[in-house]
Backbone as CSV, one residue per row, in Angstrom:
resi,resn,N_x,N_y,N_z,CA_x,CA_y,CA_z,C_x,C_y,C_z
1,UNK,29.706,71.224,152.113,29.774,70.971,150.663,31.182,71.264,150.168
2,UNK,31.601,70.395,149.091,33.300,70.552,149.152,33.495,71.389,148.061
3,UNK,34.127,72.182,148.086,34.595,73.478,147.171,34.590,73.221,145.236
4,UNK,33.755,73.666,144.952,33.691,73.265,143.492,33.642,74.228,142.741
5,UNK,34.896,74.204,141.099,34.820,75.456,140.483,33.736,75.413,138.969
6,UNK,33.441,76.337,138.993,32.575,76.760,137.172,33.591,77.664,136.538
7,UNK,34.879,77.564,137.038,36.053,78.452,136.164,37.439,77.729,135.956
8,UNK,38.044,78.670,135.107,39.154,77.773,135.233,40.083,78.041,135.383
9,UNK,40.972,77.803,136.881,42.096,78.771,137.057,43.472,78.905,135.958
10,UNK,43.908,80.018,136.255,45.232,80.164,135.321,46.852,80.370,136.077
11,UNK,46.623,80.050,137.182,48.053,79.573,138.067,48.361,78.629,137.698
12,UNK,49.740,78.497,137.332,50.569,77.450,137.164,51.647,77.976,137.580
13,UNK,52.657,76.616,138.923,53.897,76.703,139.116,54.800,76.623,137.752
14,UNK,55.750,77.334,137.404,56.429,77.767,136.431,56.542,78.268,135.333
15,UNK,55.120,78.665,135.373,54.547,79.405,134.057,54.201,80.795,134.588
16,UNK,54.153,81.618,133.149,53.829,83.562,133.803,52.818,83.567,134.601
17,UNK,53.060,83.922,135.807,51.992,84.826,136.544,50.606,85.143,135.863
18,UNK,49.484,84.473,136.302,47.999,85.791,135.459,48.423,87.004,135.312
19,UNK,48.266,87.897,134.762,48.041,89.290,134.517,46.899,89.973,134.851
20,UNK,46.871,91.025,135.939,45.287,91.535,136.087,45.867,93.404,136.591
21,UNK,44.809,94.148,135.994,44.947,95.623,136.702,43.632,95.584,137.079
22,UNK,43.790,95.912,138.360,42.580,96.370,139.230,42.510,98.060,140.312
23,UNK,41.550,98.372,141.037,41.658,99.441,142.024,41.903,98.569,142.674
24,UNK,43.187,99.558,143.353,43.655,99.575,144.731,43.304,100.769,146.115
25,UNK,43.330,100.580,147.117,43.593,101.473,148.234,44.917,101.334,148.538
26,UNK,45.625,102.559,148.337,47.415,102.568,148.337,47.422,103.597,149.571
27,UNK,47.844,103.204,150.736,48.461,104.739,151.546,47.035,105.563,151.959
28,UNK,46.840,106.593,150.898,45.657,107.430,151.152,44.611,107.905,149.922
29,UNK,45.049,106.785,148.727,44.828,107.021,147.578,44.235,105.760,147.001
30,UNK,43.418,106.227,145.900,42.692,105.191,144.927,43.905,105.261,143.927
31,UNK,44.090,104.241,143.668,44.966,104.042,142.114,45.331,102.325,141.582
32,UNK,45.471,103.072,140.267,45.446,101.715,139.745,46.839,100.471,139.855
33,UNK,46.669,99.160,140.377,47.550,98.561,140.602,47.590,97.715,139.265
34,UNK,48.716,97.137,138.616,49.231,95.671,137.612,49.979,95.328,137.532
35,UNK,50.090,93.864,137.769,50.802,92.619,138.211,52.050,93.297,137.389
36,UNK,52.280,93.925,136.025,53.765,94.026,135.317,54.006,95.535,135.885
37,UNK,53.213,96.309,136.910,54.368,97.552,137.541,55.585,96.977,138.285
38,UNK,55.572,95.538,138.398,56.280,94.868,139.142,57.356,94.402,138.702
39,UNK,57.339,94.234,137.351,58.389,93.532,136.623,59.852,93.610,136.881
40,UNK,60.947,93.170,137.417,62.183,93.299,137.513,62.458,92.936,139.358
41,UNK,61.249,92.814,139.702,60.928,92.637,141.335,60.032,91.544,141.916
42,UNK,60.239,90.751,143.013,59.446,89.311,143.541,58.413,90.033,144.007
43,UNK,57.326,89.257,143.442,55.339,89.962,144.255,55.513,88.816,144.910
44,UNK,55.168,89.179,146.164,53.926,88.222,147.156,52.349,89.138,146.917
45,UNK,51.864,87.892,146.502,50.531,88.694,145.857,49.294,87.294,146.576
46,UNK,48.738,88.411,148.151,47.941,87.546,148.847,46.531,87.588,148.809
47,UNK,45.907,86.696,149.171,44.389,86.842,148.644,43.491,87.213,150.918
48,UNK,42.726,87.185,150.322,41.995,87.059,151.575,41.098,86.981,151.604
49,UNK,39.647,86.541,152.578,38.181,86.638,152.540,37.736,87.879,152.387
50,UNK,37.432,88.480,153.762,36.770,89.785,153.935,37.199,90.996,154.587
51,UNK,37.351,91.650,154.082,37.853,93.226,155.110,36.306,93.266,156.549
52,UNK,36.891,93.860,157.659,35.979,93.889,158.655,35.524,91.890,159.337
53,UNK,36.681,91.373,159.526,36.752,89.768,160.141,37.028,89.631,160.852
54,UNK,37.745,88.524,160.998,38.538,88.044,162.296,40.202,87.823,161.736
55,UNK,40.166,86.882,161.390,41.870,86.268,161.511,42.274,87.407,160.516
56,UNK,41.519,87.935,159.314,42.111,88.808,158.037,42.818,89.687,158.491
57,UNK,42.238,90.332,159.928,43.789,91.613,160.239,44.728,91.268,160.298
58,UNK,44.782,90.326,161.307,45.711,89.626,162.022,46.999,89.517,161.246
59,UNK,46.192,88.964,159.865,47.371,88.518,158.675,47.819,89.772,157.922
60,UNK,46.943,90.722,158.050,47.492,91.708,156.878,48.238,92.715,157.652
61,UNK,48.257,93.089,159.334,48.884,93.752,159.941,49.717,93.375,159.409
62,UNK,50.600,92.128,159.719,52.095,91.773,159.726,52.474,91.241,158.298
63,UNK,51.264,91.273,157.671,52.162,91.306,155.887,52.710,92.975,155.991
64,UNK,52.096,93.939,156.401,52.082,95.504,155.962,53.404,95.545,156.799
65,UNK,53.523,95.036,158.103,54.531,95.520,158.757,55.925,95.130,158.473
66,UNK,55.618,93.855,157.952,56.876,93.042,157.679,56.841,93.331,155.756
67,UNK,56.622,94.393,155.538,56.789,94.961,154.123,57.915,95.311,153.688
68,UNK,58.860,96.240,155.047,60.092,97.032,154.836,61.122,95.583,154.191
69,UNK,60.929,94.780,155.339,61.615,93.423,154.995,61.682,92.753,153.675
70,UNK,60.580,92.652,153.096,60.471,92.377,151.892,61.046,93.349,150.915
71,UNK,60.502,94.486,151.060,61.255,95.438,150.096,62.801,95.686,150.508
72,UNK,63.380,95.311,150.912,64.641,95.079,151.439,65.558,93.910,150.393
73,UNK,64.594,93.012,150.167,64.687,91.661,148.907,64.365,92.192,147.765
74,UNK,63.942,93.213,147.483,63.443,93.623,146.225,61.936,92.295,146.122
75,UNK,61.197,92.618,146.533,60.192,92.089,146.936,58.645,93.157,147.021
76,UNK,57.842,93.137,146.778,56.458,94.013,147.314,55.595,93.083,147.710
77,UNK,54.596,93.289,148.649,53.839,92.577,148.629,52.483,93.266,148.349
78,UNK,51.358,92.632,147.999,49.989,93.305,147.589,48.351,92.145,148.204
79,UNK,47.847,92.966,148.393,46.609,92.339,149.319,45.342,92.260,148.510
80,UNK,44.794,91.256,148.583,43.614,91.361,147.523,42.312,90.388,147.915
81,UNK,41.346,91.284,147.795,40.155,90.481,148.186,38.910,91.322,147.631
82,UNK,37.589,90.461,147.708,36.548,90.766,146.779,35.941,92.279,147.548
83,UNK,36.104,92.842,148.373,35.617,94.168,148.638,36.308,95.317,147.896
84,UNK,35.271,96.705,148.091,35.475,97.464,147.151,36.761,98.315,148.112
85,UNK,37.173,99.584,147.202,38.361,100.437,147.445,37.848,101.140,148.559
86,UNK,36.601,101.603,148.547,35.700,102.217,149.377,35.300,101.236,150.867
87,UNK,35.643,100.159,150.724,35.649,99.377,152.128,36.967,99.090,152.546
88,UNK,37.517,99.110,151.370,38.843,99.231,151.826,39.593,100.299,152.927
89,UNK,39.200,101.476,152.105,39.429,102.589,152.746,38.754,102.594,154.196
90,UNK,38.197,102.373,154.332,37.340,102.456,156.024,38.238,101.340,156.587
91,UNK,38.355,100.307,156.232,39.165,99.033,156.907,40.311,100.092,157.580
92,UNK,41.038,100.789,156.484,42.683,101.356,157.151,42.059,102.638,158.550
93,UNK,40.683,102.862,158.128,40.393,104.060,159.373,40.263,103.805,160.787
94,UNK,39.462,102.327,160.887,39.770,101.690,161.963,40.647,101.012,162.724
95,UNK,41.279,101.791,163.600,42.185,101.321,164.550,42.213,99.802,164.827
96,UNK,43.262,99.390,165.326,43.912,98.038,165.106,43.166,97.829,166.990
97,UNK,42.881,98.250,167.105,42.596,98.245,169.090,41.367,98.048,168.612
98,UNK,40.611,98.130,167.734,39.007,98.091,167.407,38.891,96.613,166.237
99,UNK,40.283,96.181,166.338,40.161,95.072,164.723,40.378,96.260,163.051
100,UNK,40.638,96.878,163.427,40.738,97.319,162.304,42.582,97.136,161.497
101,UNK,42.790,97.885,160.277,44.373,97.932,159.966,44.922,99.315,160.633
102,UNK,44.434,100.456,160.611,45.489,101.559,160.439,45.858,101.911,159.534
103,UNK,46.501,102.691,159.447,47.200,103.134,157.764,48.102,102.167,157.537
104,UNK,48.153,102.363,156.541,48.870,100.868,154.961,49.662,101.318,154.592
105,UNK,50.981,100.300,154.230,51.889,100.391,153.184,51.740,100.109,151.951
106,UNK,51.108,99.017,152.219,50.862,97.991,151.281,49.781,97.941,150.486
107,UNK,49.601,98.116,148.912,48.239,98.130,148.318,47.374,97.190,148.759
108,UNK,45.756,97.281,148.824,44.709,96.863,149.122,44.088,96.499,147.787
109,UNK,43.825,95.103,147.389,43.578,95.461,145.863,41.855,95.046,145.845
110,UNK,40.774,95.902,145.163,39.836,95.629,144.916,39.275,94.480,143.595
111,UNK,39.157,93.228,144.166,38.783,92.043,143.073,37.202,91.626,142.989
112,UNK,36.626,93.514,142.480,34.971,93.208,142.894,34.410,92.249,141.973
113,UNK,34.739,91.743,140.858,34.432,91.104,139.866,34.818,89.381,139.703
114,UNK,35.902,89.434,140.702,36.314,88.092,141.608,37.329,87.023,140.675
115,UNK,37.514,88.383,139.249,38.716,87.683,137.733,39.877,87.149,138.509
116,UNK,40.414,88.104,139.613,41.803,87.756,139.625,41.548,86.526,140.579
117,UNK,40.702,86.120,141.672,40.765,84.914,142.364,40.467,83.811,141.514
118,UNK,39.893,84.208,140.542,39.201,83.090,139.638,40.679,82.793,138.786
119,UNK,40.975,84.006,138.218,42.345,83.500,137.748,43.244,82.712,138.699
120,UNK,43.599,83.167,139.735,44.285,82.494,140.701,44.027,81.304,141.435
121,UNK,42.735,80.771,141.133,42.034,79.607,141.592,41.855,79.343,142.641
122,UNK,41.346,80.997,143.825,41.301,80.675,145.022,39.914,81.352,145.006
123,UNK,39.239,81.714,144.358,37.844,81.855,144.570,36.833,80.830,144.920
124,UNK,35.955,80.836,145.670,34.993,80.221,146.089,33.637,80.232,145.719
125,UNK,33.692,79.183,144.673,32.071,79.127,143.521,30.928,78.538,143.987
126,UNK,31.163,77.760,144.903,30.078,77.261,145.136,30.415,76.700,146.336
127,UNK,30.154,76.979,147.785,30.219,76.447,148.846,29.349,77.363,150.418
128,UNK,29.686,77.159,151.451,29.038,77.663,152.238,29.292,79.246,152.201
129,UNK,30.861,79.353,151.979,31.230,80.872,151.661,31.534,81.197,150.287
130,UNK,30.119,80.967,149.451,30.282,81.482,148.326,31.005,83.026,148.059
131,UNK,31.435,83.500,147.290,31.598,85.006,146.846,32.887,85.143,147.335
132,UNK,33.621,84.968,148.515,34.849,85.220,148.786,36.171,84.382,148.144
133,UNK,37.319,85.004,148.612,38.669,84.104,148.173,39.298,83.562,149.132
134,UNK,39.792,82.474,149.318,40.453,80.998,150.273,41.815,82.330,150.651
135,UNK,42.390,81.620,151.584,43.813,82.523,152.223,44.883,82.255,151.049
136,UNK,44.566,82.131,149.526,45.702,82.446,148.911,47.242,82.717,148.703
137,UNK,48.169,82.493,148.916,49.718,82.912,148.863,50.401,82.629,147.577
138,UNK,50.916,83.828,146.977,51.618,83.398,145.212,52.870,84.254,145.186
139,UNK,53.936,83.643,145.092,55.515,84.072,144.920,55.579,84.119,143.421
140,UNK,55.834,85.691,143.063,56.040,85.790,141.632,57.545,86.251,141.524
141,UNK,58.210,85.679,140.770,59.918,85.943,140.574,59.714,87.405,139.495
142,UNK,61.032,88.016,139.641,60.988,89.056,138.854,61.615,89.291,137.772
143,UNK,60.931,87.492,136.961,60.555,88.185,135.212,58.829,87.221,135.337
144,UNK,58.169,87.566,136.479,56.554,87.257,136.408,56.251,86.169,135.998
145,UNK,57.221,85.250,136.679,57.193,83.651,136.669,57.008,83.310,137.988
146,UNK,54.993,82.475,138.088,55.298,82.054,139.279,55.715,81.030,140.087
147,UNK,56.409,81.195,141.300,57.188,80.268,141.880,56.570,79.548,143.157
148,UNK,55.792,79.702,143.582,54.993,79.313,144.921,53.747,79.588,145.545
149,UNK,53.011,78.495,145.429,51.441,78.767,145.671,50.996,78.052,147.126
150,UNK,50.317,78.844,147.621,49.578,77.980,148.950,48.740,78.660,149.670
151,UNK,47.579,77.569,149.486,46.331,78.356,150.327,45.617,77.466,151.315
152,UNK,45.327,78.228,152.285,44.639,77.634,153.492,43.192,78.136,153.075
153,UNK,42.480,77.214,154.038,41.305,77.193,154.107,41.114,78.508,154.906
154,UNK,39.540,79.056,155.358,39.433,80.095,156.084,39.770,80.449,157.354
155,UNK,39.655,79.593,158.150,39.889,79.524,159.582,41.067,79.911,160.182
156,UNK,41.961,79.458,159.303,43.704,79.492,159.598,44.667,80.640,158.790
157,UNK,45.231,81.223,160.072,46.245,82.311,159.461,47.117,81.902,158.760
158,UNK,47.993,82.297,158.139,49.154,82.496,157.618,50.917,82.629,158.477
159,UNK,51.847,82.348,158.006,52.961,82.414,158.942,53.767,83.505,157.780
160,UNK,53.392,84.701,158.210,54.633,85.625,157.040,56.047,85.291,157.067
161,UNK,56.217,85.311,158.418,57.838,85.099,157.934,58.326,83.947,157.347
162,UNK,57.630,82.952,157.225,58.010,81.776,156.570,57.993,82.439,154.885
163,UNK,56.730,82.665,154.142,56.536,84.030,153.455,58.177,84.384,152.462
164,UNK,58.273,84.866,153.980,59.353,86.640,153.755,60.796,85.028,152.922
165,UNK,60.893,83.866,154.210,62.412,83.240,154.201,61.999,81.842,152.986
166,UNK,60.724,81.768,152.080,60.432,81.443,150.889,61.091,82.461,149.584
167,UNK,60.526,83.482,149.668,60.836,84.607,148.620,63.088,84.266,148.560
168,UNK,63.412,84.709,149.690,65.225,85.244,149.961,65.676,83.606,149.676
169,UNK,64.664,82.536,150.007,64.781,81.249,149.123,65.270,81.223,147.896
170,UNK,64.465,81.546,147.167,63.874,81.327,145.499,64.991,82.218,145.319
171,UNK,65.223,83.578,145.985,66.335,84.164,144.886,67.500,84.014,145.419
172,UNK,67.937,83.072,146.769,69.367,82.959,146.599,69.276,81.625,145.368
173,UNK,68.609,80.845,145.022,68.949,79.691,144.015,68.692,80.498,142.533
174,UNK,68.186,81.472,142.489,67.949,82.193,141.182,69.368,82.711,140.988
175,UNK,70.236,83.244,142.158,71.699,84.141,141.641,72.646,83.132,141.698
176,UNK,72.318,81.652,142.600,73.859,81.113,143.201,73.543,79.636,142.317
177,UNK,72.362,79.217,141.691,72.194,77.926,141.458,72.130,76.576,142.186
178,UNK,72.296,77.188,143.644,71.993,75.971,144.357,70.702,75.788,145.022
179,UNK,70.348,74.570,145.812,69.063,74.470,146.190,69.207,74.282,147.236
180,UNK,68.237,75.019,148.468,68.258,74.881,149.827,67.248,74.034,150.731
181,UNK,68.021,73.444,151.316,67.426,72.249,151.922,66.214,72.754,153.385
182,UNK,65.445,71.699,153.947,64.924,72.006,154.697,65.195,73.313,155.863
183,UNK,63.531,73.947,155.853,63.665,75.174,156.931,64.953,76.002,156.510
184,UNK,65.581,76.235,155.455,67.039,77.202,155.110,66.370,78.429,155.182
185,UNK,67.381,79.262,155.811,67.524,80.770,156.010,68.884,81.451,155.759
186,UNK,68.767,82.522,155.534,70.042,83.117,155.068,71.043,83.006,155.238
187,UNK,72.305,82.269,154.780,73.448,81.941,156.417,73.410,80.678,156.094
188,UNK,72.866,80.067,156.070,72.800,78.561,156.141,73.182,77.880,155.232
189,UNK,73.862,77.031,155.219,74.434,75.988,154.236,73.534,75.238,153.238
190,UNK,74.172,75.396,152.035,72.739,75.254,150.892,73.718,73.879,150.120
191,UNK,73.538,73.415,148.991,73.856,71.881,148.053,73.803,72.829,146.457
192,UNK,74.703,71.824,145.872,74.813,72.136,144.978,74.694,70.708,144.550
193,UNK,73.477,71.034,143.523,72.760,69.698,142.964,73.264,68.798,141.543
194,UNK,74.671,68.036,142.723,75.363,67.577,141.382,75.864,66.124,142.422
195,UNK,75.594,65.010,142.108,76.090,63.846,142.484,77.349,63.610,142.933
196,UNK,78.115,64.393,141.845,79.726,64.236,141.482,80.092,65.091,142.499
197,UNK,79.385,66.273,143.004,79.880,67.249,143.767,80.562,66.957,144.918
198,UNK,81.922,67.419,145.498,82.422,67.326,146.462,81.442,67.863,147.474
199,UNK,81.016,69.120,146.977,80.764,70.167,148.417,79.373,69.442,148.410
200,UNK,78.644,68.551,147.602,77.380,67.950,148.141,77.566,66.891,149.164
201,UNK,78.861,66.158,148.801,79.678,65.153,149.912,79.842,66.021,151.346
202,UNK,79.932,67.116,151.434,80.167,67.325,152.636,78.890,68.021,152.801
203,UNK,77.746,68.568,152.417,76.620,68.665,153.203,76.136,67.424,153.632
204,UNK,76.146,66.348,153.136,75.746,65.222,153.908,76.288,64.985,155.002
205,UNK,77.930,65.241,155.027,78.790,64.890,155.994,78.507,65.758,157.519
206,UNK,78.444,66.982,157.013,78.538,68.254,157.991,77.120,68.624,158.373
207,UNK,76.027,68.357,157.594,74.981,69.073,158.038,73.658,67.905,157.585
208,UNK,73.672,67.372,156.625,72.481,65.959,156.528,72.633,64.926,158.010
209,UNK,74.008,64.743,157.976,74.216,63.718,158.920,73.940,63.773,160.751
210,UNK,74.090,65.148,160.593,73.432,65.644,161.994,71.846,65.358,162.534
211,UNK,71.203,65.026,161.847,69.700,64.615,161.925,69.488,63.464,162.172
């Protein structure tokens, strides 16, 4: 049955971020997480099905691990799915050799009420996996404008570092004004989006034309 909503999401590319405070599992603690503790800093703010799965560790190990990285960008990232703080918490107790996480960097956010997927329009209203949220991905810039949405279906992981070299994307064109062309990573030769431009004449020359 093909995925159908009774809500109405509030993601939009280039418009503010939803706003939501929810419980989190932080570290070793219950506390409260919201989207504006963030303000002045890029959220990757990911959704997920179920704590206690399959592919969900997989993905949230290496969001948690590859955290330093992000916060390195002035970046956080935050994890969110419809289980409580209290399943949360058991998720980090079980060892990663058993499927479990281990201890966390990274908040665990509790969406028992299912507002923020619904806001985010990755909740699942009516289908075989009712009650849960789709693999979600949302790049929020830091004045809580969001910049990048993408969600997979359940089955399929996620690629963080693509992730991590989206985010160091968005803010080299946020400080330098230019736009970076296919697969760009740090280092790499970017365009400056002007017809007239010399130096756009020679990315064609030096680096389009190579393909």
């Amino acid at each position: 049955m093909a995925c159908q909503r009774s809500y109405f999401p509030k993601a939009e590319i280039r418009k503010p971020a939803p706003a939501f405070t929810a419980t989190a599992w932080d570290g070793n603690r219950i506390r409260q997480v919201s989207l504006s503790d963030f303000k002045g800093k890029y959220v990757v703010l990911f959704f997920y099905p179920l704590d206690f799965t399959f592919v969900c560790p997989t993905e949230i190990v290496q969001f948690n691990d590859t955290a330093p990285e992000f916060r390195a960008n002035n970046c956080e990232v935050l994890a969110c799915s419809v289980d409580s703080v209290f399943t949360h918490r058991e998720y980090t107790l079980k060892s990663r050799a058993d499927g479990g996480l281990g201890r966390m960097q990274i908040p665990l956010i509790a969406d028992l009420n299912k507002q923020i997927g619904k806001d985010y329009g990755v909740y699942l209203d009516h289908s075989g996996d009712e009650g849960v949220s789709l693999r979600g991905t949302f790049i929020v810039d830091k004045d809580g404008i969001l910049r990048h949405i993408s969600v997979n279906d359940l089955p399929v992981g996620r690629n963080v570092r693509e992730i991590l070299r989206l985010v160091q994307a968005f803010q080299y064109t946020d400080e330098h004004g230019e736009v970076c062309p296919e697969s760009w990573a740090p280092g790499a030769a970017t365009m400056v989006p002007n017809h007239e431009s010399d130096q756009l004449q020679n990315f064609w020359q030096n680096q389009h034309a190579k393909h």
